[in-house]
Every structure is written in C-alpha cells, then in structure tokens.
ZABA-846551 format. One line per 2 residues: their letters; for each residue x negated, y, z negated of C-alpha. Coordinates in steps of 0.02 Angstrom, whole numbers, plus 32768, in hexadecimal, padded with zeros to 4 digits. Each point is the difference from the previous one (the first is absolute). Example, Ala and Ser with C-alpha at 12.3 -4.5 7.8 and 13.67 -1.06 7.14 Angstrom:
<sites>
as) 7D99/7F1F/7E7A | 7FBB/80AC/8021
</sites>
This chain:
<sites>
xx) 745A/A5EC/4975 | 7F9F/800C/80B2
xx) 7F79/804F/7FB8 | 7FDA/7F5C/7F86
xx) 8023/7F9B/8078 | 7F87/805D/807F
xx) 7F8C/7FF1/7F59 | 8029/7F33/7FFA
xx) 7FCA/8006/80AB | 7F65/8059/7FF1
xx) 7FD7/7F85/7F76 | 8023/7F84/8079
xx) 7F99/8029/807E | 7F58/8026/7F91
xx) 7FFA/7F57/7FA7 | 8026/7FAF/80A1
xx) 7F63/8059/803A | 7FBD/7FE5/7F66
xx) 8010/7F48/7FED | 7FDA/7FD0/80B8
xx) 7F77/807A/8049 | 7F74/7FA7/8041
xx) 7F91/808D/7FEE | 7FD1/8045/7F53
xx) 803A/80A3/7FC5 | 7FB8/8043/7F5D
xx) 8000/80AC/7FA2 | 7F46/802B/7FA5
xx) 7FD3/806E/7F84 | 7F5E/805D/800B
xx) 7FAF/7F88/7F78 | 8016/7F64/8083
xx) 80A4/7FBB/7F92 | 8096/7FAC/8064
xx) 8098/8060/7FD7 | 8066/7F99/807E
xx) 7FEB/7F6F/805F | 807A/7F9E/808B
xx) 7FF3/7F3B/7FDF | 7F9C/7FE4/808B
xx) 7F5C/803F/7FA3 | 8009/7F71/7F73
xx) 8044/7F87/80A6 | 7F48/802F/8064
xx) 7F8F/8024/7F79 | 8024/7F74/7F7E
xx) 801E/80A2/7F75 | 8064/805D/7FAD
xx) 8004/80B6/7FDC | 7FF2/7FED/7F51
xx) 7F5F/7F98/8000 | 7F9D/808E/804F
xx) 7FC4/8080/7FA8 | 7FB3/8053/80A5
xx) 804D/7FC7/80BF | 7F4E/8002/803A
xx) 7FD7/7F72/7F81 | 8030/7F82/8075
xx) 7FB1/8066/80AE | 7F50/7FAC/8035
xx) 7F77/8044/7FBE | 7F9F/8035/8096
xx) 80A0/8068/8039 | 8033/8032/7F3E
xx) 7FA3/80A9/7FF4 | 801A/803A/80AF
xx) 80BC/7FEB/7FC5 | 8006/806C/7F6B
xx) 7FA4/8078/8062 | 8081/8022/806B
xx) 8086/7FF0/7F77 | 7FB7/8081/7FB7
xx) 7FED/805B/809E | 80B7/8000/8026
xx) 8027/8060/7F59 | 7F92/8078/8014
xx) 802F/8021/80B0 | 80C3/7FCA/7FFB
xx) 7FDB/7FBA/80AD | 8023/7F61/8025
xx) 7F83/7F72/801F | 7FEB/7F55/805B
xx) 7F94/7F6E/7FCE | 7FE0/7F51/8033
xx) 7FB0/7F93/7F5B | 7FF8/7F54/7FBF
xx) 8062/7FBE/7F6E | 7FBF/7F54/7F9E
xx) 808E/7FA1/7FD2 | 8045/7FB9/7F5D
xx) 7FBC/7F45/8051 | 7F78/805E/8036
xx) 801F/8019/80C1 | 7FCD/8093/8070
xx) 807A/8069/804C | 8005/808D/8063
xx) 8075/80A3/7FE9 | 8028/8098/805E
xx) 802F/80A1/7F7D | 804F/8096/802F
xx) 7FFC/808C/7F57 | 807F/806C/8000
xx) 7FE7/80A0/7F75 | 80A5/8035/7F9C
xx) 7FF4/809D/7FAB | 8015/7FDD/7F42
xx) 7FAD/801E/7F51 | 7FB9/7F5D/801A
xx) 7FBF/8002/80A2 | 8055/7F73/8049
xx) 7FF6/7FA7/808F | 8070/7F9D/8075
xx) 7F9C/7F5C/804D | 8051/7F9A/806F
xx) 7F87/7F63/8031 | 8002/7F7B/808C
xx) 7FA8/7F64/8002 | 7FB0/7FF3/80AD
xx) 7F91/7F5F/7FCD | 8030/7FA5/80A9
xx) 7FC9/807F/8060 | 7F66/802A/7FAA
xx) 7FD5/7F2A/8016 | 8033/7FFE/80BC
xx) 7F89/80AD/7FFA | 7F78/7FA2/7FB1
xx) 8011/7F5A/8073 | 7FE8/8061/809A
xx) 7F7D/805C/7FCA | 7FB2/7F5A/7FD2
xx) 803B/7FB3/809D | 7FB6/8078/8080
xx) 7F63/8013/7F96 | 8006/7F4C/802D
xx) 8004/8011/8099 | 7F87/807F/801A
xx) 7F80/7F8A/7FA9 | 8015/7F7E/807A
xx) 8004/8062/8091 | 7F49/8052/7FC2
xx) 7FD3/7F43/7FE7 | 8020/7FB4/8092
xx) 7FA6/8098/8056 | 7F79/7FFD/7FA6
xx) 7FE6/7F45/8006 | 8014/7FF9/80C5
xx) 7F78/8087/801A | 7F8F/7F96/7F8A
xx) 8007/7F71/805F | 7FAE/803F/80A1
xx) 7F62/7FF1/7F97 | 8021/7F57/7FBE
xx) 7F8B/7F97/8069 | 7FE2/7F65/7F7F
xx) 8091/7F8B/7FB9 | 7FC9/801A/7F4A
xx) 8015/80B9/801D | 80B0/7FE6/804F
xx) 8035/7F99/7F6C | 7FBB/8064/7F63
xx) 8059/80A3/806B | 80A3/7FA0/800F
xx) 7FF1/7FCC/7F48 | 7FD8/80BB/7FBF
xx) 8087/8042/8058 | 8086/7F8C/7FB8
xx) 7FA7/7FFF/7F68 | 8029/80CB/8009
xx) 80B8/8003/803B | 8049/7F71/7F9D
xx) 7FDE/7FF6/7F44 | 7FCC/7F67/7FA0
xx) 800E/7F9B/80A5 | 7F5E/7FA7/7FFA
xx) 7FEB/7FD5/80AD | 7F85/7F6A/803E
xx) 7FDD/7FC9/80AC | 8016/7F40/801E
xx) 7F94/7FB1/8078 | 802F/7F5E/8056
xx) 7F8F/7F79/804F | 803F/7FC4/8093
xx) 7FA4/7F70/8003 | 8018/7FCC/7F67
xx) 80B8/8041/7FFF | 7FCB/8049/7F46
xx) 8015/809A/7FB4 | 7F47/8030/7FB1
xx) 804C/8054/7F62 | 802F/7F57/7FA2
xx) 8061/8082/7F84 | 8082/800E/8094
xx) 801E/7F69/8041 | 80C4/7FF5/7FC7
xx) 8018/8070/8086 | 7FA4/7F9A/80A1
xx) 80AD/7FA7/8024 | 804B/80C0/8025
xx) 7F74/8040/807E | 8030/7FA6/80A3
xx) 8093/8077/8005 | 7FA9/8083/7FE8
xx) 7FF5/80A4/808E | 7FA3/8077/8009
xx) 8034/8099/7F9C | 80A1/7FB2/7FC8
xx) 8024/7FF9/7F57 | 803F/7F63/7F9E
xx) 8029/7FD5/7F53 | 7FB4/7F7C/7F98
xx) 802D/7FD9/7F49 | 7FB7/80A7/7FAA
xx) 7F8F/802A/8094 | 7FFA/805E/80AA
xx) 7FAB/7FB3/809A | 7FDD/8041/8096
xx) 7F8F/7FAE/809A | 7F7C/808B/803D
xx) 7F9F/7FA6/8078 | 7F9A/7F75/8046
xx) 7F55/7FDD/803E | 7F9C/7F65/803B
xx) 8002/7F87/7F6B | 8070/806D/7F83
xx) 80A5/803D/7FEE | 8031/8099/7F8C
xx) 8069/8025/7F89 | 8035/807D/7F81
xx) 8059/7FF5/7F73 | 8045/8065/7F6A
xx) 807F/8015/7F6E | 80B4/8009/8031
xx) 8010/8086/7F7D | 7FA2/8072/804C
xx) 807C/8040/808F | 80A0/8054/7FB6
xx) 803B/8060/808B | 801A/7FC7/80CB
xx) 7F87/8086/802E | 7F83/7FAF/7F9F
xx) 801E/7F69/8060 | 8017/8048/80A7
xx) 7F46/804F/7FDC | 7FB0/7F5C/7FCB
xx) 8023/7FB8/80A5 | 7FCC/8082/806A
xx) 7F5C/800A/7FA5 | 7FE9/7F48/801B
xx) 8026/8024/80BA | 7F7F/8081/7FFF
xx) 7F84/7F87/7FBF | 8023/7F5E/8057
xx) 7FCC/8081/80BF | 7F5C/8014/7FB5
xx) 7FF2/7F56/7FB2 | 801D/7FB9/80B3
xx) 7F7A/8062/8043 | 7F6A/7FF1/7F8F
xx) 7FCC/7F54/8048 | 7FED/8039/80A4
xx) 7FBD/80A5/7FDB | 7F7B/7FAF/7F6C
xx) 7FB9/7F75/808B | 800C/80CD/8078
xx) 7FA4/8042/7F90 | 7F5D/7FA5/7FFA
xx) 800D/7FEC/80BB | 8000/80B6/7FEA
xx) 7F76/8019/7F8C | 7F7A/7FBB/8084
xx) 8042/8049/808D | 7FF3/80BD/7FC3
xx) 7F4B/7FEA/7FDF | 7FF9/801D/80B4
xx) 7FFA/8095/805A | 80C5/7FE6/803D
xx) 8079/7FA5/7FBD | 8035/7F78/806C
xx) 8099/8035/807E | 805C/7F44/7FC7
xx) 8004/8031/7F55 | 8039/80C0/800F
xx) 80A4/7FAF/806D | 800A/7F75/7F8D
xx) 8002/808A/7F5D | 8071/8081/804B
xx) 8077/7F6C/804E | 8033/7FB2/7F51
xx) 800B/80B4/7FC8 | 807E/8016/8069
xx) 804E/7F4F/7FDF | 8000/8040/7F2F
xx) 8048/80B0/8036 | 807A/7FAC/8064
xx) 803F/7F7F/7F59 | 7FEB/807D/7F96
xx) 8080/806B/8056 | 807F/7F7F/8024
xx) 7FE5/7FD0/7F4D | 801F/80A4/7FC4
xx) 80A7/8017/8078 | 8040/7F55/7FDD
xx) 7FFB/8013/7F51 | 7FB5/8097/7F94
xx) 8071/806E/8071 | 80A6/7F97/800F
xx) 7FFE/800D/7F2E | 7FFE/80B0/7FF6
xx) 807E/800F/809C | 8062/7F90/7F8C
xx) 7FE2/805E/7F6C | 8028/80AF/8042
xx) 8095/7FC9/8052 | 803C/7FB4/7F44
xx) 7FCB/8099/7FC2 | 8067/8068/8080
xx) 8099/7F9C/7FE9 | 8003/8018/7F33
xx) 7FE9/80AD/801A | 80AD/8002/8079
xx) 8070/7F84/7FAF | 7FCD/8046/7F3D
xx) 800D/80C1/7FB3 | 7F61/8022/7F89
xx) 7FE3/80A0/7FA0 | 7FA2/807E/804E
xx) 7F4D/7FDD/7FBE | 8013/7F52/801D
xx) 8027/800E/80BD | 7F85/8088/800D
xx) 7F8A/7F5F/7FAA | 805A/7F7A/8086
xx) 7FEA/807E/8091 | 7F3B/7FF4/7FD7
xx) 7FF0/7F56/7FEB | 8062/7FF4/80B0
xx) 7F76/8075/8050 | 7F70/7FBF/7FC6
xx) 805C/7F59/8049 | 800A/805B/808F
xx) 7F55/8042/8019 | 7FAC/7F54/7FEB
xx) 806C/7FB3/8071 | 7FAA/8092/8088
xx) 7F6A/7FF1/7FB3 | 7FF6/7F37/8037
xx) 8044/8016/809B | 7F78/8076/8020
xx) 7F82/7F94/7FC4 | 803C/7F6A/806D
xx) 8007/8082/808D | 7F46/8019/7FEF
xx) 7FD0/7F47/7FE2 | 806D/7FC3/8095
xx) 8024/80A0/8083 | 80A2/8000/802C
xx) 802C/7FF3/80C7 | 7F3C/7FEF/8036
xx) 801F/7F3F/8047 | 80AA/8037/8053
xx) 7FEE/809C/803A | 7F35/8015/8018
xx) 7F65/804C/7FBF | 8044/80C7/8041
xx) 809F/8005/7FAF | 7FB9/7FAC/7F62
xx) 7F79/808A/800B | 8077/8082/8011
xx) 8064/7FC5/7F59 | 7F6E/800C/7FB4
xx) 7FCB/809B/8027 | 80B0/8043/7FE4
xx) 8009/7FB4/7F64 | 7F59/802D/7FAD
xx) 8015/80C2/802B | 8095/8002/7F8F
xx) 7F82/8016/7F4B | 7F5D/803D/806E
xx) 7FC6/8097/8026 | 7FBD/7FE5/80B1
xx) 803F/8004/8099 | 8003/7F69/806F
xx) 7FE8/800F/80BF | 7FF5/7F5E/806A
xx) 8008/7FDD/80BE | 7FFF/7F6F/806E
xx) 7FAA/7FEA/80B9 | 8016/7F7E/8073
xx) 803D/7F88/7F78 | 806D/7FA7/8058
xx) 7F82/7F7C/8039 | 7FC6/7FC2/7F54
xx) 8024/7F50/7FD8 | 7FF6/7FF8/7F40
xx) 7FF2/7F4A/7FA2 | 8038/8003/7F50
xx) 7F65/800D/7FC7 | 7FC9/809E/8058
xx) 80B0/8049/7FEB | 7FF2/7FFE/7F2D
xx) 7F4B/8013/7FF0 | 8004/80A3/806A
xx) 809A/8042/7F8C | 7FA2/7FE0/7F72
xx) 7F68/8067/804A | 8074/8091/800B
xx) 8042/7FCE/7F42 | 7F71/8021/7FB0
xx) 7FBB/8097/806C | 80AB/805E/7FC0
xx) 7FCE/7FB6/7F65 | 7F54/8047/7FF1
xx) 803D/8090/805A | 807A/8024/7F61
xx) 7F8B/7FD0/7F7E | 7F6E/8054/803C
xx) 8003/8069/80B7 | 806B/809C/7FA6
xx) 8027/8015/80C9 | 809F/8066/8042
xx) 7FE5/7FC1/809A | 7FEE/7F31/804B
xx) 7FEE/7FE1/80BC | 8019/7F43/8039
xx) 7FF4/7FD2/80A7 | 800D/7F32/8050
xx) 7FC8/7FF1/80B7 | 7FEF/7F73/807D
xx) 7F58/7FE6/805F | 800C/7F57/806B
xx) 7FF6/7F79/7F84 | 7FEB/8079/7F64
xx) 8060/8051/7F8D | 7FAD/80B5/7FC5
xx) 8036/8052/7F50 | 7FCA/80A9/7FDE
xx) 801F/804D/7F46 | 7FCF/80CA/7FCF
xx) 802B/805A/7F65 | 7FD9/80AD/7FCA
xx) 7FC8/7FB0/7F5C | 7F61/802D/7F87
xx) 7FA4/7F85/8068 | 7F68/7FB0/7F95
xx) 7F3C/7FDC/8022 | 7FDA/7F6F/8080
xx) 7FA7/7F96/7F72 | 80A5/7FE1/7FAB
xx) 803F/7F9B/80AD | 7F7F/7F75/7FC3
xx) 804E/7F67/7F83 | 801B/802D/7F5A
xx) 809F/7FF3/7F8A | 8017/80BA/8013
xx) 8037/7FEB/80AB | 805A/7F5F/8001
xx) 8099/8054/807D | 7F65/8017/807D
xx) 7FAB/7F50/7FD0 | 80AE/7FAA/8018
xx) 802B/8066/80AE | 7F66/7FBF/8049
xx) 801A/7F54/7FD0 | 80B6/8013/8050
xx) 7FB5/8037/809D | 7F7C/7F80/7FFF
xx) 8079/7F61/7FD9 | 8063/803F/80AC
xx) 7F47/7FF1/805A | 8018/80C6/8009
xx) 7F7F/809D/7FE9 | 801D/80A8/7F8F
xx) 7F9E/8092/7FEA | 801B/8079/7F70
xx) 7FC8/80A2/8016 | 7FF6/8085/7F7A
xx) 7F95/8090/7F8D | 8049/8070/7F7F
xx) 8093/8070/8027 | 8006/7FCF/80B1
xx) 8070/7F67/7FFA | 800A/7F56/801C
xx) 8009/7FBD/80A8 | 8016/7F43/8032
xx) 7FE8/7FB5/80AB | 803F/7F2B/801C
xx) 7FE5/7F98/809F | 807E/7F53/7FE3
xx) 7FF5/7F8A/8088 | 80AF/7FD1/804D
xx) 7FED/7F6F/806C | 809D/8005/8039
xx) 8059/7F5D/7FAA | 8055/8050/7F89
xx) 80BA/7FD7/7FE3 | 8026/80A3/7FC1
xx) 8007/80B9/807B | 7FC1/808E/7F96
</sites>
C-alpha cells in the first residue's frame, strides 16, 4: 500500500513538473528525433514533436550546422555540451535559446536536453550594444566636428560642415538651413514659409517641434537670421537629441564670430605684407581668442558636461537600485566608465581653454598647476624659480598672454624638444618683467626661427610677446637646446601682484 502510494506520488510530482516547467526538457536520439518533450516546447516554438522529423529543422540556419556538430560531438565524447542558438518560430519569429546536452549511455545514444529561452536577455544584450555603439558615434562626432571648425573661416563652409555632419549621424533627415531677411521679415526659401510664424521663439540650440519637422535657431548676422531644420523622424533616442543641440551650440560660437573675423581678415591681409604685423591687430586677434576660449569653455561646462554628469549619475543609480547578469553589468560598468572618462576628459579641456585659479590666485600659482599638471604624461622634468617677483603689477592682459607663452613652450617642448630637463626662471628689473626658458632638447638650426608653418609655436610666441610691446630671443643649434630669453614691460598699473 505505501509503496503505490509513494508511486501515486511520484506520478504526481513528474507531470506536475511536466505540465508546468517553463524550461524545456527533451530526450534525443542520435538521429535528431524527439523521444520526449514537456509542453512547453509546442507552447515556445509553435510545434509539435511529431511534425519534426529532425529538432534542428526549426534551429536558424546560420547556427544549424554548428549545432549538429556538437550533437554529434557529445556522443562521441559522452561529455556534456552547452550552446546558445536561434530558433525561427512557427509565425516566423526569432528567438534565442540556451542548451545544455546531457549524454545517457544507451543503444541509442541518447541524450537528455533541457532548453531555456533567454530571448529577453539576448534583446536587452543587443539594445545596449546598440545603445553604447550609439553613443560612441556621437561622442566621435561631436569631436570630430569641433576640431573641424577651427578651420572654418567662411559661412558657406560652416554650413555645408554642419549639414554633413547631421547628414552623417541622423539618417534620412534631410536637413536645410533657412535663412531669414530681417528686413523684409521673409524667409528666402519660399518652400518653407509655413514655418515663419514659429521662428520668433526660436533659441539658439534649442530644439522645437513643428508639424513633421525639427527646428532649431543657429545664429544671426547683420541682415539674416538662421535656421535649421529637419525631419522629426530622424531622432529616436534622447541622446540623439541631446547631441543635436550641442552641435548647434558648437556652431552658433563660430557663426557669431565669422563677421568680425571675415571684415579681420582683410584688414589682415594688407597689413602682413609688411615687414610686422601691426601691434593693434596681434592684441585685437589674441583678445577675441581668448573671448572664444573663454565661451567655449563655459559652453562646454554649462551644458556638454552637466549631460553626461546627468547621464552617469542615471547610469550609476540603475546599476544600484537593479541586479543584471554578470555580462550585462560587466557591459553597464563600461558604459559608466567611458561616462566617466569624458566627463575628465572635458573638464580637462575647459581647464586648458579657461585656467583654473589664474585671475584669483595669480600668474605663479597658475604656473605652478601647470607645471604640476603637465609632468603627470611627460617625460621631462620641470624646474622653475621666481626672483624679486613680488613687485610685478600684472593687467589681465599680460597675466594670460604670458601663461600662454609658457603653454605652448611645454607644448613644443613635448612635441618636439625630447628634453629631460626644462629650466624657467621670471625676474623683476625696474619696470620689466624678464622670462628665461632652457631645455636640454635636440635644439634645431637658427634658420628654422624665421616664419614658416613649420614653426608656427615659435611664429605665435613672438607675436604673444610682441602684442604685450615685449622682446624674445630664441637661441638654439642641433643637440644643444633651446633657450628663450623675454623682456615684458610692467608699468606698474596692473591690478593683479604676480
């Protein structure tokens, strides 16, 4: 009596497991026929049993023969196997299974498959892949863009780059800049005039809806306003978006400037035909520099850097509040890294386009941060000394314009010197400041100190010097160095000590 009643039980228990098992267990015989099957095969694959005459009928074929190769594998070597493979469904869907082959010794070489459909996973899988190859994409474009545009010098050139570019990242989105006469108060591109009621509320690098379209404002000039616009349908994700703005942003700082710098540039023209450029235009030049570096950075700190602050700290939150599977964390955790490194990598760019501390705390301690800072990934050794400093009067304009003198000697010296050693020493003479620079470098010949665009660092030094009504010296020959002597006069009426 207990032992058929154990027996009921057992009975029991199996179809229980039987009839409710999500995963699928089957027993296969060495020719590929289903001997057994739980319910759950016919509930996920839309079949039967009995309608195949081989299991691997219904496997994809890219995936089929890699399959019966290691069916065949695990009867030959009675060791068990596992396999990840995709299935077409009865309605013809894609899914994704995970195998594990279990041998059982018999005359016909049986096996014992139990299968789980992991077709969520494998999707989520998929997405992220997709999303940070995204991501990656326009990261690379909105690098790549930015260090085109300190060529752009023409608005034509400016506007076919911006239309490339989106052209590029966002498929079938047919973008068109729309030009608006002010005077007129008409948009030149008769084609879009349903949209002229919609562009007073326009800003710059915002984005705003319109019936099927996408308009953004990039910038304006004299007589004409711009606009650009583009299919809807074209942005499917908020990264997407978030990119299409800070492109426009990146445009509309060089749109602002080509005016000025076009109407610069013919001044320009004539005055370099003489034997030294002009000392109003070299402070003029190097002043809205500075003015662009300093946008550009509180552009890129305001809002290129607050998204991915925002977008790493989402990023760090799912991965605390949510358990993921080991190779998808291991995917999260990169994703959250490479967040990570771009956030540094902006800061340090802002850092170098606006230097941090040099209005509060003066020209030495911004000189020592730099040093400090740019020995971390060199290979030379920076030693620098004061004298008597503590007279110097420093405007604003000698203050930066002597930190980017030392900018680009550490430059050159990294590109070029192969020093171990750099010497800098600043001095006060009366009303002067003196700047002495030595490295232990390669050195070059003396004919390579006159103008040429192989020695642009040099050119541009000497310019600095010259827009601060200072004198420089350079002083080298091969394998003996580089050496550079500077007189700035320091009247006294600067605002800031040194």
């Amino acid at each position: 009596m207990i032992i058929m009643e154990n027996k009921i039980q057992s009975n029991w228990e199996f179809e229980t497991i039987y009839k409710h098992a999500l995963d699928i267990i089957m027993i296969v015989d060495q020719n590929r026929h289903v001997r057994f099957s739980t319910p759950s095969f016919k509930k996920i694959s839309g079949y039967s049993p009995e309608e195949l005459k081989d299991i691997f009928d219904i496997v994809h074929p890219d995936d089929r023969e890699i399959l019966m190769e290691r069916h065949r594998n695990v009867i030959l070597t009675q060791q068990p196997s596992k396999s990840e493979y995709r299935i077409i469904t009865r309605s013809g869907n894609i899914r994704y299974f995970e195998c594990r082959t279990m041998p059982v010794e018999s005359q016909d070489n049986l096996t014992v498959v139990t299968v789980r459909d992991i077709t969520e996973r494998k999707n989520m899988e998929i997405e992220l892949q997709n999303r940070k190859d995204r991501y990656k994409l326009l990261q690379n474009s909105l690098k790549n863009f930015s260090k085109d545009l300190s060529s752009v010098m023409k608005l034509a050139d400016l506007k076919a780059r911006l239309i490339h570019e989106i052209n590029t990242v966002l498929q079938d989105s047919q973008p068109t800049i729309l030009m608006f006469d002010k005077e007129k108060q008409k948009i030149e591109e008769d084609y879009f005039a349903e949209f002229q009621p919609y562009l007073d509320n326009l800003r710059v690098g915002k984005i705003v809806n319109v019936f099927d379209k996408v308009l953004l404002k990039v910038g304006e000039r004299t007589s004409h306003a711009y606009f650009l616009i583009l299919n809807k349908q074209s942005i499917d994700e908020e990264m997407d978006s978030i990119w299409l703005e800070t492109i426009v942003y990146y445009a509309n700082m060089v749109f602002e400037s080509l005016d000025v710098i076009e109407n610069l540039m013919n001044k320009l023209e004539v005055a370099m035909q003489s034997s030294q450029t002009p000392l109003w235009i070299l402070r003029l030049l190097f002043n809205l520099s500075e003015k662009e570096r300093l946008h550009l950075s509180s552009d890129l700190h305001d809002t290129v850097l607050q998204n991915q602050i925002d977008l790493y700290r989402r990023m760090e939150s799912l991965l605390h509040r949510h358990e993921f599977e080991h190779q998808i964390k291991a995917q999260l955790k990169g994703i959250e890294q490479g967040l990570l490194d771009t956030i540094h990598q902006i800061r340090m760019t802002c850092n170098e386009l606006r230097p941090p501390l040099l209005r509060e705390l003066g020209l030495e301690r911004a000189l020592e941060n730099l040093f400090e800072y740019t020995q971390v990934s060199s290979t030379f050794k920076i030693y620098f000394s004061t004298d008597n400093t503590s007279s110097l009067h420093l405007n604003e304009e000698q203050t930066i314009g002597i930190y980017r003198i030392v900018q680009e000697l550490l430059n050159n010296a990294t590109k070029h010197s192969k020093a171990s050693k750099i010497h800098l020493h600043i001095s006060a003479q009366e009303d002067k400041m003196m700047f002495e620079y030595s490295d232990d470098g390669v050195g070059f010949e003396p004919d390579k100190l006159k103008p040429s665009f192989n020695n642009m660092g040099l050119t541009s030094i000497k310019q600095r010097v010259q827009s601060l009504s200072g004198h420089v010296e350079f002083y080298s020959k091969p394998n003996c160095g580089l050496k550079v002597t500077m007189q700035i006069p320091c009247t006294g009426i600067g605002d800031k000590k040194f």
